[in-house]
FIGU-154469 format. One record per residue (C-alpha): x, y, z negated; residue number from 1; residue in one letter. Coordinates in Angstrom, 3 decimals. Each point is the difference from the previous one (the first is absolute). Layout:
N
xx X, yy Y, zz Z, n NUM, res A
...
This chain:
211
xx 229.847, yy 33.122, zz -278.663, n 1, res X
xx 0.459, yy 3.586, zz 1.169, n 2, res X
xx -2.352, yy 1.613, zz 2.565, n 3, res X
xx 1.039, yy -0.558, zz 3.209, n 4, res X
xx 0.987, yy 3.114, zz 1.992, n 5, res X
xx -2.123, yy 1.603, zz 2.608, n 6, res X
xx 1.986, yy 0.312, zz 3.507, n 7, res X
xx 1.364, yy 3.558, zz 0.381, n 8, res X
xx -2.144, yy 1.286, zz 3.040, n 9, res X
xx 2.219, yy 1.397, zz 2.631, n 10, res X
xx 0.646, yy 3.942, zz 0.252, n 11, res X
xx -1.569, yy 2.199, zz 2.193, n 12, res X
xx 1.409, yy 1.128, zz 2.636, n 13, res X
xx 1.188, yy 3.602, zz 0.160, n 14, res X
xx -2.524, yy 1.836, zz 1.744, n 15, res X
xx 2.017, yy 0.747, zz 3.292, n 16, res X
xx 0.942, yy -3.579, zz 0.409, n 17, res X
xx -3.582, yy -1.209, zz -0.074, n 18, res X
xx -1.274, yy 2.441, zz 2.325, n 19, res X
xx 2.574, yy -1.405, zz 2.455, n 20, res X
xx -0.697, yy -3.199, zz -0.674, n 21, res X
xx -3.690, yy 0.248, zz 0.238, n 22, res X
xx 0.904, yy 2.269, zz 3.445, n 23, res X
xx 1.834, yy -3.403, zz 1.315, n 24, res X
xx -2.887, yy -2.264, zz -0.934, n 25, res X
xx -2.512, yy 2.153, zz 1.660, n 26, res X
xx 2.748, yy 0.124, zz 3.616, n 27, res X
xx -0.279, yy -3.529, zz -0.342, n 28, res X
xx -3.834, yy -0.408, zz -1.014, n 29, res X
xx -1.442, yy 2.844, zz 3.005, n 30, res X
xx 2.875, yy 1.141, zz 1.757, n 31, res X
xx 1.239, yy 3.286, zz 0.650, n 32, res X
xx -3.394, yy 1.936, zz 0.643, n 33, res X
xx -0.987, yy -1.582, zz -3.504, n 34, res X
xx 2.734, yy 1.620, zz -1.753, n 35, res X
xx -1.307, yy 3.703, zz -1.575, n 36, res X
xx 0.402, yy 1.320, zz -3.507, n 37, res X
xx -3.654, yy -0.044, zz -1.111, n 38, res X
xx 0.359, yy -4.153, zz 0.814, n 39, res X
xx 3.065, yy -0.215, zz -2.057, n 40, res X
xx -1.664, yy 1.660, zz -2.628, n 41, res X
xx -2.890, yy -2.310, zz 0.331, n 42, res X
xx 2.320, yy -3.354, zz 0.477, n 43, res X
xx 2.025, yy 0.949, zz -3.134, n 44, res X
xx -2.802, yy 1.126, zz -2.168, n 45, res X
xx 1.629, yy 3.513, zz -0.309, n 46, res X
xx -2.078, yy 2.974, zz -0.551, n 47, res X
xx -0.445, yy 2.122, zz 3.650, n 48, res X
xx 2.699, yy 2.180, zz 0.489, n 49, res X
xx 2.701, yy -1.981, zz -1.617, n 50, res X
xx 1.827, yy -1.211, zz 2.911, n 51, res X
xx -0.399, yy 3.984, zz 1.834, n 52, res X
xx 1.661, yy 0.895, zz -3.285, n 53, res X
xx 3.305, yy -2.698, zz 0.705, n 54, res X
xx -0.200, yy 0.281, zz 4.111, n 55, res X
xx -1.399, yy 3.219, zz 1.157, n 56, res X
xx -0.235, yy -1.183, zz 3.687, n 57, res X
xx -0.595, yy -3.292, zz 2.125, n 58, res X
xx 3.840, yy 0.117, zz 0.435, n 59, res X
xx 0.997, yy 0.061, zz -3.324, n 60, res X
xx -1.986, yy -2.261, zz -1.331, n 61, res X
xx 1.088, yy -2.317, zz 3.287, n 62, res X
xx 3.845, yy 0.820, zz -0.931, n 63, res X
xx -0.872, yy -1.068, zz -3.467, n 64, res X
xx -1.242, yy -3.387, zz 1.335, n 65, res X
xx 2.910, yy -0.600, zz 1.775, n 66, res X
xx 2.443, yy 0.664, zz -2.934, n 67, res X
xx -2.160, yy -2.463, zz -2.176, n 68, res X
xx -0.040, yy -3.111, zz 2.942, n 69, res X
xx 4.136, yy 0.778, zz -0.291, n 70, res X
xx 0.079, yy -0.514, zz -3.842, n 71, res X
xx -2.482, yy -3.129, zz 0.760, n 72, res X
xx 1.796, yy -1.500, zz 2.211, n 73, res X
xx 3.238, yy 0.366, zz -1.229, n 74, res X
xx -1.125, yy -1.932, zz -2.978, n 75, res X
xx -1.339, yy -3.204, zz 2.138, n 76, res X
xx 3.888, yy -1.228, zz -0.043, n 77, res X
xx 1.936, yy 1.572, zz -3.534, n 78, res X
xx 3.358, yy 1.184, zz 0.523, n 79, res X
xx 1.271, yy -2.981, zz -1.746, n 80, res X
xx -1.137, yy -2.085, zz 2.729, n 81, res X
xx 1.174, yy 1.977, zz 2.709, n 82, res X
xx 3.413, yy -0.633, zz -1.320, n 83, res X
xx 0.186, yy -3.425, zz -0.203, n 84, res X
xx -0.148, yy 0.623, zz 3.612, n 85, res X
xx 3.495, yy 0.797, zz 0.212, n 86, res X
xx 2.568, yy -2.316, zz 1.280, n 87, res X
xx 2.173, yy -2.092, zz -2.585, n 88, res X
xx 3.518, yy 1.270, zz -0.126, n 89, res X
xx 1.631, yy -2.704, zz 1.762, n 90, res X
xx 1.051, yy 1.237, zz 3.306, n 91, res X
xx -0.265, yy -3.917, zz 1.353, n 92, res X
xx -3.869, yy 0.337, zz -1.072, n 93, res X
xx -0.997, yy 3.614, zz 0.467, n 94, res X
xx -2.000, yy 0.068, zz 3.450, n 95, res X
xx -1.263, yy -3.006, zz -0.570, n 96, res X
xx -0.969, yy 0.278, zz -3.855, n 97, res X
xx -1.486, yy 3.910, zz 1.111, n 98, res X
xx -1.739, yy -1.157, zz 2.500, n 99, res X
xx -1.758, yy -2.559, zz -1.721, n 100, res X
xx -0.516, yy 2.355, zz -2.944, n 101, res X
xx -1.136, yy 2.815, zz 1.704, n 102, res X
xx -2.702, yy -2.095, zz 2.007, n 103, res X
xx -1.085, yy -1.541, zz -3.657, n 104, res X
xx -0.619, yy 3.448, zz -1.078, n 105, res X
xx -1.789, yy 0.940, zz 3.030, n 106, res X
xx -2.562, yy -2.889, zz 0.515, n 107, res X
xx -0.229, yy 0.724, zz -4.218, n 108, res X
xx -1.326, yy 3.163, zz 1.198, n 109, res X
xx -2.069, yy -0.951, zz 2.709, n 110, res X
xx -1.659, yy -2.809, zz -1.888, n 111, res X
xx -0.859, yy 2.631, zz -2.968, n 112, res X
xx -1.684, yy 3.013, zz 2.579, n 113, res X
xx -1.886, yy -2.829, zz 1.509, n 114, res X
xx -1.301, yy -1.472, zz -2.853, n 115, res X
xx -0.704, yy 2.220, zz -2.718, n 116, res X
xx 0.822, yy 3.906, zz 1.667, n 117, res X
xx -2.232, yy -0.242, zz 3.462, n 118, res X
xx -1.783, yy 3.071, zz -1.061, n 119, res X
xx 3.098, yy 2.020, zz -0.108, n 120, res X
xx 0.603, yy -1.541, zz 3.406, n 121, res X
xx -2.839, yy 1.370, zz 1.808, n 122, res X
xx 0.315, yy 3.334, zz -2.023, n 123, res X
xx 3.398, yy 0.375, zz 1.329, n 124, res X
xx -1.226, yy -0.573, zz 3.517, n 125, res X
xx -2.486, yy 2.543, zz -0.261, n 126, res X
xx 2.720, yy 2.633, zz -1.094, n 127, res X
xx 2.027, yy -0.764, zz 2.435, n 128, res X
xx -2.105, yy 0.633, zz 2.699, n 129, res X
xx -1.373, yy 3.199, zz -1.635, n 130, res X
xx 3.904, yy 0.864, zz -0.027, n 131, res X
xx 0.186, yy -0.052, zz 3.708, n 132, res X
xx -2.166, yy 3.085, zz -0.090, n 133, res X
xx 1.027, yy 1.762, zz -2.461, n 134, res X
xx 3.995, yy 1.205, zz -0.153, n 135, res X
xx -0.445, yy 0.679, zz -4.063, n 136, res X
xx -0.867, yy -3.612, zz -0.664, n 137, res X
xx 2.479, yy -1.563, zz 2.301, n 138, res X
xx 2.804, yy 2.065, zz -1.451, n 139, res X
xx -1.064, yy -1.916, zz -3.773, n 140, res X
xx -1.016, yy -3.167, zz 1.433, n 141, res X
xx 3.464, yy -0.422, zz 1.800, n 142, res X
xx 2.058, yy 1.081, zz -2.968, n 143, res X
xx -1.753, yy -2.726, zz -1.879, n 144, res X
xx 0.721, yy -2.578, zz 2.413, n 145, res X
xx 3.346, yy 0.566, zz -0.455, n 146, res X
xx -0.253, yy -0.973, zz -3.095, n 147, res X
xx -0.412, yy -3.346, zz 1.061, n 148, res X
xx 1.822, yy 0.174, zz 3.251, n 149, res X
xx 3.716, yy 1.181, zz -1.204, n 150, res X
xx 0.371, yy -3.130, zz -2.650, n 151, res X
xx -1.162, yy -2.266, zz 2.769, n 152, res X
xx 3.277, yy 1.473, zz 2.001, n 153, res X
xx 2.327, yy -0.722, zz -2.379, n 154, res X
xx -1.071, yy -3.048, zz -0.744, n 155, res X
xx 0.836, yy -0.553, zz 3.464, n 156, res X
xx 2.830, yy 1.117, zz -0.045, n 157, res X
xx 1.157, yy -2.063, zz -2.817, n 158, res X
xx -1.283, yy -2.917, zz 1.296, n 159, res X
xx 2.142, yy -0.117, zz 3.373, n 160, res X
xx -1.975, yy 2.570, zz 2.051, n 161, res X
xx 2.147, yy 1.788, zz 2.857, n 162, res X
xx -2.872, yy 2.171, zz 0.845, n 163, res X
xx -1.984, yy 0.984, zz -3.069, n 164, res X
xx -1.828, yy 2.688, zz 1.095, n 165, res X
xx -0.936, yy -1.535, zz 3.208, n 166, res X
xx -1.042, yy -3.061, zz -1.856, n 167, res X
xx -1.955, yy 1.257, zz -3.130, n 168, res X
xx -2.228, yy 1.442, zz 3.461, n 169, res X
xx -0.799, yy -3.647, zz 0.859, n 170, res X
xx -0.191, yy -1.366, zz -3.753, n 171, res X
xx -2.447, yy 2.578, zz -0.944, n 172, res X
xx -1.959, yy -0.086, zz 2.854, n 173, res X
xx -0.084, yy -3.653, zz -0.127, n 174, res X
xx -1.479, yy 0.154, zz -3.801, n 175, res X
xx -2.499, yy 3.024, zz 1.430, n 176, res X
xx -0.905, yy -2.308, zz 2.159, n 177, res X
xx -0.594, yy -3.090, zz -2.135, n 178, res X
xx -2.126, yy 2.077, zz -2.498, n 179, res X
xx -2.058, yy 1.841, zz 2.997, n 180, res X
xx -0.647, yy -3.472, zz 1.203, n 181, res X
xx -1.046, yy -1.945, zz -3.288, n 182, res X
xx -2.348, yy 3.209, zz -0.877, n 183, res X
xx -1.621, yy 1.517, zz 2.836, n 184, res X
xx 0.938, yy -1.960, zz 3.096, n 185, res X
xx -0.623, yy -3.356, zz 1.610, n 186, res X
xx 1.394, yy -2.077, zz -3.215, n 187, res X
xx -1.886, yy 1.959, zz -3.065, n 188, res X
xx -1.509, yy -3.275, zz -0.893, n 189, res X
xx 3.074, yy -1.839, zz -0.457, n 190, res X
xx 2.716, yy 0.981, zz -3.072, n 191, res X
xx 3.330, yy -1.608, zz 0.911, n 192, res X
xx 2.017, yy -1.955, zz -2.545, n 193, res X
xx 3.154, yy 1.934, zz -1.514, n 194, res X
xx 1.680, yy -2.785, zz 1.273, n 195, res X
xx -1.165, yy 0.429, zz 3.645, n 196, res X
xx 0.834, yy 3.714, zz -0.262, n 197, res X
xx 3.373, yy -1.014, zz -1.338, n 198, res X
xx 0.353, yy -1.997, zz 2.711, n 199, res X
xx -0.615, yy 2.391, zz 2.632, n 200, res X
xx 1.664, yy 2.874, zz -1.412, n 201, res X
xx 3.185, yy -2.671, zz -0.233, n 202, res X
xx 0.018, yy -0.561, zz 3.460, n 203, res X
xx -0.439, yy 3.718, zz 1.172, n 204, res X
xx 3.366, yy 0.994, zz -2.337, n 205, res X
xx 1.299, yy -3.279, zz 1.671, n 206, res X
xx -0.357, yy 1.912, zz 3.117, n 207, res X
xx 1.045, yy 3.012, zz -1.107, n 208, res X
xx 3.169, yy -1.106, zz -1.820, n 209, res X
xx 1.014, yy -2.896, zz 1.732, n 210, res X
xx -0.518, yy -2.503, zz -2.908, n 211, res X
């Protein structure tokens, strides 16, 4: 009988990535005054200077965290997913079918930050409010929000919406809310079932579309 094989161990990440990774953890673990290069250094078991050498200043190596939580979050839900949102073909079936998709793909979502991605949660509200002082941040913290916004729209609109952009407004905010709520506010003990956050979300495009 052969050897069995060892289990390949996982590569490393590039350097960049996991000094913005270990930059989210540390948001997450202490919070904004927690966050310096020297603790990065220390979190990631990089020699001193490292991250100075990647993000000369606190708002680069903020900017850098930013991009990172995009490229993290954007993988909670693959693109493949996100298009089985789309409403079937059948024009009979389209606002109904798109609705119903689109909130399956949404309480998907939820259900995932919730349960396994909380950390990128609470990093994202610490950038956020950091962005609310500081013009350079908001300007990359909005463009990747509309990363996630824009698809949402169209979606929308695909799925019967007369108002998209007026609606993504409440959709999003809706979700913000959910997460905000399940994480940091009156319901962090309690993880709702994809199924009750399919429900919901069902009932708010109901709303919306007129389903």
């Amino acid at each position: 009988m052969s050897p069995r094989k060892a289990a390949a161990s996982p590569a490393p990440l590039p350097r960049h990535q996991l000094i913005a990774d270990t930059a989210l953890s540390l948001l997450a673990e202490r919070g904004m005054r927690g966050l310096t290069h020297r603790a990065v250094d220390e979190a990631a078991g990089l020699p001193q200077g490292s991250t100075s050498n990647l993000a000369r200043t606190r708002a680069a190596l903020l900017e850098a965290a930013v991009r990172r939580l995009a490229e993290r979050e954007a993988a909670v839900l693959t693109p493949q997913e996100v298009a089985e949102a789309r409403p079937p073909a059948s024009a009979d079936s389209a606002v109904a079918g798109g609705s119903a998709a689109l909130a399956d793909a949404l309480a998907l979502a939820l259900h995932r930050y919730l349960s396994h991605h909380r950390e990128l949660l609470i990093a994202r509200y610490e950038l956020a409010l950091e962005a609310t002082r500081r013009p350079e941040l908001r300007e990359v913290y909005d463009r990747a929000g509309r990363a996630f916004r824009e698809p949402v729209a169209t979606l929308l609109a695909a799925a019967g919406s007369t108002a998209p952009e007026r609606h993504v407004l409440s959709l999003v905010a809706w979700c913000d809310g959910v997460l905000f709520s399940c994480v940091a506010g009156q319901f962090h003990a309690d993880v709702p079932t994809r199924d009750a956050l399919g429900a919901s979300c069902a009932e708010l495009l109901e709303g919306m579309l007129g389903g």
